[in-house]
C-alpha positions as CSV (number, residue, x, y, z in Angstrom):
1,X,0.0,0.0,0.0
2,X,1.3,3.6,-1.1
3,X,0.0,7.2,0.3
4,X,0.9,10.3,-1.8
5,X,2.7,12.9,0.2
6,X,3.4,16.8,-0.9
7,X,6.2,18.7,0.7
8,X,5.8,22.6,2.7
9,X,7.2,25.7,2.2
10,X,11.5,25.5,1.9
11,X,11.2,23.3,-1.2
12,X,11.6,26.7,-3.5
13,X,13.5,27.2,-6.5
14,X,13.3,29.7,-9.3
15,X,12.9,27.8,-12.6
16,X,11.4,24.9,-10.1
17,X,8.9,22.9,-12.7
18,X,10.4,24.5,-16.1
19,X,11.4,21.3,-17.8
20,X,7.9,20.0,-17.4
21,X,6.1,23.5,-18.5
22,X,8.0,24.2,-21.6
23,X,6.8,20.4,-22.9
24,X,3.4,19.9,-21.7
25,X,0.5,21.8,-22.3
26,X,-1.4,20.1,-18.9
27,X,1.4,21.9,-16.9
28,X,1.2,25.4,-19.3
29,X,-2.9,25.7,-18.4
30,X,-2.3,25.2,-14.7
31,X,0.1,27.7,-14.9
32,X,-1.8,30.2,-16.8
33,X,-5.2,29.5,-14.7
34,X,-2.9,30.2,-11.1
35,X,-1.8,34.2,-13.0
36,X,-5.4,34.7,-13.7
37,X,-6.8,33.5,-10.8
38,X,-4.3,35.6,-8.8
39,X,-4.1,38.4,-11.0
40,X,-0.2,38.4,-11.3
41,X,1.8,36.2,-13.0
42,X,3.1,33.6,-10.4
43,X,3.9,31.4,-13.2
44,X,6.8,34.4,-14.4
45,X,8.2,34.0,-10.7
46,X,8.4,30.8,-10.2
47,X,10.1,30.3,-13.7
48,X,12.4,33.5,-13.7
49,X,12.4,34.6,-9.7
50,X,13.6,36.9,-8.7
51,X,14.4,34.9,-5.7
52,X,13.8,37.3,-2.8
53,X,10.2,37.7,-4.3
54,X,9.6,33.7,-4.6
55,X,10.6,33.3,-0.6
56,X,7.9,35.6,0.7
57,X,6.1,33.8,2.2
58,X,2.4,35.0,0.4
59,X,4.3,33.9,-3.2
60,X,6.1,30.9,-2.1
61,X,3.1,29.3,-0.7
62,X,1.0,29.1,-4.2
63,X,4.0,28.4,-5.9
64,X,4.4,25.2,-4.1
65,X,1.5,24.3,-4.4
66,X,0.9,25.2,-8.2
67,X,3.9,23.1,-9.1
68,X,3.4,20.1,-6.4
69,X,-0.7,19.9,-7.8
70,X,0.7,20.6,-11.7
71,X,2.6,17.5,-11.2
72,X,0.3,15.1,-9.4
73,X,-2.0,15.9,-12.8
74,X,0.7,15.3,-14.9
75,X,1.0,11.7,-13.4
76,X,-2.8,11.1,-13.0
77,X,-3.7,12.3,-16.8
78,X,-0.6,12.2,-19.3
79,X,1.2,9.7,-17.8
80,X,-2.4,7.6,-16.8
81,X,-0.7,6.1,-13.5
82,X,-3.9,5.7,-10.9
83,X,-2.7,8.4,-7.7
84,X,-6.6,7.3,-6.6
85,X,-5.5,4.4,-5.2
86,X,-3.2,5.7,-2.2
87,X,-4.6,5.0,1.3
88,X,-3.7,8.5,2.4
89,X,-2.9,11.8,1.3
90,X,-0.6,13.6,3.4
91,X,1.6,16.9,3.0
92,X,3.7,18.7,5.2
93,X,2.3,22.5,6.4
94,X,1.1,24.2,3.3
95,X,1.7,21.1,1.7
96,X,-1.5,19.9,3.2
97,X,-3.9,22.3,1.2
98,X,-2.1,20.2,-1.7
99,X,-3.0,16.9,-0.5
100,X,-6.8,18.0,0.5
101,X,-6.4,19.7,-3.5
102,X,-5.5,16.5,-4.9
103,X,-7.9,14.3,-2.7
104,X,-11.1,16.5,-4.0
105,X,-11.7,18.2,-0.8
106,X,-11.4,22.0,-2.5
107,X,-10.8,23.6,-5.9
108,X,-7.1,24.0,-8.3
109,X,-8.2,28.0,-8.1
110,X,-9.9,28.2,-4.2
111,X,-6.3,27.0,-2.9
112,X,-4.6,29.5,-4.9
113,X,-6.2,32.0,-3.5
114,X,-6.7,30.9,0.3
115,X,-2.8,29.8,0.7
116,X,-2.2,33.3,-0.8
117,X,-4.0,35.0,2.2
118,X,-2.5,32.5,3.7
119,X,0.7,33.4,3.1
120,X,0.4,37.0,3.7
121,X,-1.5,36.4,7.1
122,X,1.5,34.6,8.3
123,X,4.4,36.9,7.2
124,X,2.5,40.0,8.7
125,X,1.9,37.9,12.3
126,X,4.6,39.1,13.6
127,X,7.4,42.1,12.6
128,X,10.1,41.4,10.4
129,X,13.6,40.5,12.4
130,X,11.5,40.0,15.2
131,X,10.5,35.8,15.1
132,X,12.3,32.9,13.9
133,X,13.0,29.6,13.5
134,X,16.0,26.7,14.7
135,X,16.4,23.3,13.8
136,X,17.4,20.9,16.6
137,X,19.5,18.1,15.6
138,X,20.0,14.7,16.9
139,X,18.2,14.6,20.1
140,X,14.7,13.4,21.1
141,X,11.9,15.8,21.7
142,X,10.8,14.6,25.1
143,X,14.6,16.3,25.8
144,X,13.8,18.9,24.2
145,X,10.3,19.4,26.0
146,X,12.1,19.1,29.0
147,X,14.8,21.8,28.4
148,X,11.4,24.3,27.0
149,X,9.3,23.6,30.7
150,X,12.0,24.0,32.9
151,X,13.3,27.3,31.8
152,X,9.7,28.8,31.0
153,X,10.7,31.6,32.9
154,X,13.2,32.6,31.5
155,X,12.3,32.3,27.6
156,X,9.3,31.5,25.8
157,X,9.8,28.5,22.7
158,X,7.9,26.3,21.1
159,X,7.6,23.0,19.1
160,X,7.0,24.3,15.7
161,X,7.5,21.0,13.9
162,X,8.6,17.0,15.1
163,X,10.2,16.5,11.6
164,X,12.0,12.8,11.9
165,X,13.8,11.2,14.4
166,X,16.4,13.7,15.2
167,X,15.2,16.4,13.6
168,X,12.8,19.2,15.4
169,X,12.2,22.8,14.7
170,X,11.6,25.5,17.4
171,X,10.3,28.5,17.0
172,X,9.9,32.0,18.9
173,X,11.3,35.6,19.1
174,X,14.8,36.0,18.3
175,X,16.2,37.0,21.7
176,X,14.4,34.0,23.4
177,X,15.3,31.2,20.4
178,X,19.0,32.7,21.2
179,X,18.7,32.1,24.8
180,X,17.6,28.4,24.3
181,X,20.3,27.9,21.6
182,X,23.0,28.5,24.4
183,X,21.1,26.2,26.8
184,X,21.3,24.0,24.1
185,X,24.7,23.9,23.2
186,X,25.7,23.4,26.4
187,X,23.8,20.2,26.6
188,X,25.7,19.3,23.7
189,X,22.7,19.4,21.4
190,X,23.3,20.7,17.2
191,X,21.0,23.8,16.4
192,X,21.0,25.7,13.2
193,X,19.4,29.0,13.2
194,X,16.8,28.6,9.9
195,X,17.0,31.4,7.3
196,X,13.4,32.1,7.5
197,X,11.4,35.5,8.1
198,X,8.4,34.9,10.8
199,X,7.9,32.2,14.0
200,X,5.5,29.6,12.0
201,X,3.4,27.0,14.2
202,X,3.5,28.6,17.2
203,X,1.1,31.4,19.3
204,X,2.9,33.9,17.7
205,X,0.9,33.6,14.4
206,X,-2.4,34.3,15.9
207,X,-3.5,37.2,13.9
208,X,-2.8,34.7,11.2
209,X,-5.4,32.5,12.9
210,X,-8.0,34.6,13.0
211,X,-7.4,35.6,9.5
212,X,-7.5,31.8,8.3
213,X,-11.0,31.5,10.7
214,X,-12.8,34.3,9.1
215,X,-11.7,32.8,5.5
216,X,-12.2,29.3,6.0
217,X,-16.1,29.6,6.7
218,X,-16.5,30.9,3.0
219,X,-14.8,27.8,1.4
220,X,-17.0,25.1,0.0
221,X,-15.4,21.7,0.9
222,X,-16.0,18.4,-0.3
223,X,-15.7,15.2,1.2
224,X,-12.3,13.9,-0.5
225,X,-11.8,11.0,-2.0
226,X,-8.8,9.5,-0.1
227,X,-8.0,9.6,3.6
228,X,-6.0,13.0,5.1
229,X,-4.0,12.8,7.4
230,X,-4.1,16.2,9.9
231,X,-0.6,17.6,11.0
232,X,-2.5,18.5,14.3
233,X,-3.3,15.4,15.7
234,X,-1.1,13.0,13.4
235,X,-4.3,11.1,12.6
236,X,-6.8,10.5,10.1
237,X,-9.5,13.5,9.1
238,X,-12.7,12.2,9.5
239,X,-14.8,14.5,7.7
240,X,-14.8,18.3,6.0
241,X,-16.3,20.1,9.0
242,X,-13.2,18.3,11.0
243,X,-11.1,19.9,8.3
244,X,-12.3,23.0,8.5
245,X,-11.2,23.4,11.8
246,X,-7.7,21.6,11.7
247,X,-6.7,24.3,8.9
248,X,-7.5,27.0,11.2
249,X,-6.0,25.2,14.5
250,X,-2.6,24.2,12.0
251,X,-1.1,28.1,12.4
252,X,-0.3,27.7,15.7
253,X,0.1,23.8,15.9
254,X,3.0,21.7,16.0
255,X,3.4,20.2,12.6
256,X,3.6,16.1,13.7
257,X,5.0,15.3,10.8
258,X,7.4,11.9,12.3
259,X,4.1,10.6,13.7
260,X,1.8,11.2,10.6
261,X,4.3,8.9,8.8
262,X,4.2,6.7,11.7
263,X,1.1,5.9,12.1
264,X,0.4,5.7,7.8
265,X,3.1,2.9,8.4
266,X,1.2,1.0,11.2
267,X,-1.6,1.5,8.8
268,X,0.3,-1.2,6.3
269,X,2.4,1.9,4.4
270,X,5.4,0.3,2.0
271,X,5.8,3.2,0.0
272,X,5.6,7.1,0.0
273,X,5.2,9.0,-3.2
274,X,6.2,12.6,-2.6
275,X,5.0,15.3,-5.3
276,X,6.8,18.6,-5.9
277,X,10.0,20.3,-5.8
278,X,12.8,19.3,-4.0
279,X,13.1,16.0,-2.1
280,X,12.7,17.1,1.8
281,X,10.1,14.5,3.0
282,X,11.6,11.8,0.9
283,X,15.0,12.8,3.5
284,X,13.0,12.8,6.7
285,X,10.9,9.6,6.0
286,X,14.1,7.3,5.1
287,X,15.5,8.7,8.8
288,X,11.8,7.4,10.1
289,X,12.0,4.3,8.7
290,X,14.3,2.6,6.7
291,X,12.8,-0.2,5.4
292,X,9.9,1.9,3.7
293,X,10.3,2.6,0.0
294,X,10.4,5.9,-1.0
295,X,10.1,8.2,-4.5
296,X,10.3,12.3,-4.7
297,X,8.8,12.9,-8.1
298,X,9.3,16.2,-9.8
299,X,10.8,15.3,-13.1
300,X,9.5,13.7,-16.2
301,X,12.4,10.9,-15.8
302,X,11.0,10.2,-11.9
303,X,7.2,10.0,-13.4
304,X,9.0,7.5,-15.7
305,X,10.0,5.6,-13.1
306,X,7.5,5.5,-10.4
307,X,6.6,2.2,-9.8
308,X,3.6,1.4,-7.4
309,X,3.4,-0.9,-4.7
310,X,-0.5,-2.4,-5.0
């Protein structure tokens, strides 16, 4: 059994997708349909850049998705290879509004435009220079719990996302992520700060939240077709309504992306089939488990070679 994965924001590249645009017309109409819908041309940026545009946060977030979705329907229609068979669709962040895209559950153009908002809801959270991000590597997030509780007091960080084994991601104001970096290092524990602009999944992106609530209500959703799997709870989403309300909660939640893969393993998983640019979740899934097979598609040579477990 295979689920169908799609990968968050930190996959970006300019001229991501360019190879598969300039030969198929499937991937040309998707492209044209996300500048009208938009009313700019993302396709022009994620072809050409400029960089610094792409990685804001309101442009990177469509482009992702327009090239992860442009891809799963190059696979599904040109290439005729049957993505409706997966037993769960699963993505990580943002890349969850492409799974619940793919699955049925909302429109090609409706994403566009919500993970836009999106996007710009979470870079103006919080003021520029004042949040960011670390990666915490090689230690075990019950440690790293531990280390967050008993200093409290003296800064305030949070869980932002429990990537793989070894690999978590904290996030919080500067001057408090720097505090905890040197408690950190002197419990021997790697950090990297991350080259990123605003504090994602964490309290600090309320106004984002209350953005996404006020949007969320006018969105039609459908029941999709396969079974999502919620990066709040790391368990099956049971029906749209549920959804609804795990989009909204996801700006401030931890993203439990090590027991989402988990548990689609315990649920008879062999092989994960990650759609879009780079090859992040492919990475993080091998340091999960092993012995599961896994593909990051974003070629035409990778379609060629995707080979399904039934």
């Amino acid at each position: 059994m295979f689920s169908v994965i799609f990968p968050g924001q930190g996959s970006q590249l300019v001229g991501m997708g360019k190879d598969l645009h300039d030969k198929y017309s499937l991937v040309q109409d998707l492209f044209k349909e996300a500048d009208d819908t938009l009313g700019f041309s993302l396709s022009n940026l994620v072809l050409n850049g400029p960089k610094e545009d792409l990685d804001l946060t309101e442009n990177t977030q469509p482009a992702i998705f327009l090239l992860s979705y442009a891809i799963f329907k190059l696979i599904k229609e040109e290439f005729k290879i049957d993505l409706g068979k997966a037993k769960f669709y699963a993505g990580h962040s943002l890349g969850e509004y492409s799974a619940l895209t793919a699955a049925g559950a909302l429109s090609f153009s409706e994403t566009l435009k919500i993970l836009k908002i999106r996007g710009k809801a979470m870079q103006n959270s919080v003021p520029k220079g004042v949040g960011g991000m670390v990666a915490v590597l090689g230690s075990e997030i019950e440690l790293i719990e531990k280390i967050i509780d008993k200093n409290k007091n003296k800064y305030e960080c949070y869980i932002a996302n429990d990537n793989s084994v070894g690999q978590i991601v904290l996030s919080g104001k500067i001057d408090d992520l720097e505090k905890m970096m040197i408690d950190l290092k002197a419990a021997n524990i790697r950090n990297i700060k991350l080259p990123v602009s605003a504090p994602f999944h964490c309290k600090l992106m309320n106004k984002a939240t209350l953005v996404m609530k006020e949007e969320m209500v006018k969105l039609d959703f459908k029941e999709p077709k396969n079974t999502l799997i919620s990066n709040v709870t790391g368990k099956e989403i049971f029906d749209s309504n549920e959804l609804k309300d795990l989009l909204v909660k996801q700006i401030e939640s931890s993203v439990r992306w090590r027991e989402s893969v988990l548990l689609m393993i315990e649920k008879g998983i062999t092989q994960f089939i990650e759609i879009g640019p780079g090859k992040v979740l492919s990475g993080l899934i091998k340091r999960i488990d092993k012995k599961v097979k896994v593909s990051a598609i974003n070629t035409e040579e990778d379609i060629r070679l995707i080979n399904i477990n039934e």
